[in-house]
C-alpha positions, 0 to 999 in steps of 0.5 A: 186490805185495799192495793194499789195496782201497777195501772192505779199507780201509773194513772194517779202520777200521769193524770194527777196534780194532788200528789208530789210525784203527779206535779212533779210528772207535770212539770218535767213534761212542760220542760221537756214540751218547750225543749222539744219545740225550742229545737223545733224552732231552731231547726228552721234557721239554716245555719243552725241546721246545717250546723247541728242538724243531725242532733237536733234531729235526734233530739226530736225523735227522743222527745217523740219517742217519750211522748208516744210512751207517754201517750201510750200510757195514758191511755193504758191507765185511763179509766175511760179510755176513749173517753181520753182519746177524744178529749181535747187532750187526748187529741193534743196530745196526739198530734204532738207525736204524729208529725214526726213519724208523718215526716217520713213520708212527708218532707216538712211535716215535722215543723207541726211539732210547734202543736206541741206547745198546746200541751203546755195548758196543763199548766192550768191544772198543775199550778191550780190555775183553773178559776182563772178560766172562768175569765176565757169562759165569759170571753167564749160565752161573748163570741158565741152569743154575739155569732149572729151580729158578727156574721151579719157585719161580715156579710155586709162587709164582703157585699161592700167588698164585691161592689168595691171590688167591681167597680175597681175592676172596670174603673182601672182594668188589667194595666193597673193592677186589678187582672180580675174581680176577685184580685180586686175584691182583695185590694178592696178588703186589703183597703177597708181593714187600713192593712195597705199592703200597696202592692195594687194601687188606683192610678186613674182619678176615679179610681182614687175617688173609690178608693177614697170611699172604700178609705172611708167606709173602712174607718166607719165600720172596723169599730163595730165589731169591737162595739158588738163584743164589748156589749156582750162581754159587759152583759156577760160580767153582768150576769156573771155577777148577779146570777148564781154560776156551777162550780163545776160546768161553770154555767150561770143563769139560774134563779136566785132561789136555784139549789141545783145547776140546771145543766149538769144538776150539782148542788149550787153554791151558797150565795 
């Protein structure tokens, strides 16, 4: 007769969602991760703390003390337990506790705890949420394969920012505003991203002549990066809809004669 230790038992309630009590377990920790960064929240307000200080200040550390058990447990019942420690979260889970003992000696630290708010993805796993991550995976896929033209548009945006930025400089000098190159540079990106905070502004005639061409350049240019990522994302939804994909890595590509993922080797899915 097969037993169920202490430790199978803890595991299958902490790291589980098929059973009442795993999904149960989860949901409680939602609630208690948005109280914990809702008092957070209000802590930062200055009336409310003064006011109720002291118990918010409580209430913080019960929730970390509940977590460092929790913490602590997941890594007793965890099967592979440095495997869970260096996951992502592992690690989240990690810096939801760290903050409030990292305050002790650092003022201020504690307000880290908005951290916390990560822990809420489990969401995904308890409410059976996770085939709509395949969605974010295809976002992620569009972002990778498009790094090299995106880094490519940033190089020669910050290039176009530097000559703005001198030209800037020289044109209006320390009495108007631009004390240096780089605080010119700032206004220049400040001017093509059409943000205009406004708090440096050209006063000479050529000057605002630049400033009418860094306007312009700004309005040429702000679209493409959108343009380089819609194009892989409509490659990627291609792909995505004509190419076998992994269940379980969620890898697409494979040939339409494939039967096995060719990264991680599951058997692929029927088409």
């Amino acid at each position: 007769m097969v037993t169920t230790t202490a430790r199978e038992k803890i595991y299958q309630v902490i790291f589980g969602t098929d059973t009442v009590a795993g999904q149960r377990f989860d949901i409680l920790l939602i609630y208690m991760i948005l109280l914990s960064v809702a008092a957070v929240i209000l802590d930062s307000v200055g009336s409310l703390h003064e006011q109720y200080g002291v118990w918010i200040f409580r209430a913080e550390w019960l929730f970390t003390g509940l977590f460092s058990i929790e913490y602590l447990l997941r890594i007793y019942s965890s099967p592979k337990r440095l495997h869970y420690i260096f996951s992502f979260y592992g690690i989240v889970d990690l810096l939801s506790i760290v903050p409030t003992y990292l305050a002790l000696f650092v003022p201020g630290a504690s307000y880290w705890l908005i951290l916390r708010l990560l822990r809420v993805l489990r969401v995904f796993r308890v409410l059976k949420l996770v085939r709509y991550l395949s969605e974010a995976n295809i976002l992620l896929r569009s972002m990778y394969a498009s790094r090299r033209k995106v880094l490519v548009f940033f190089t020669a945006v910050l290039v176009l920012s530097v000559i703005f930025g001198s030209l800037m400089f020289l044109v209006e000098g320390p009495e108007h505003g631009f004390t240096s190159i780089p605080r010119s540079i700032y206004w220049t990106i400040v001017t093509i991203t059409t943000v205009g905070y406004g708090d440096i502004a050209p006063q000479t005639v050529f000057g605002q002549v630049i400033a009418t061409l860094a306007m312009l350049t700004g309005y040429s240019i702000i679209a493409i990066p959108t343009g380089i990522f819609t194009a892989e994302i409509a490659r990627e939804i291609n792909a995505d809809r004509t190419n076998k994909r992994c269940n379980v890595c969620d890898r697409s590509g494979h040939h339409p004669d494939a039967e096995y993922c060719y990264h991680c080797g599951i058997e692929l899915p029927e088409s």
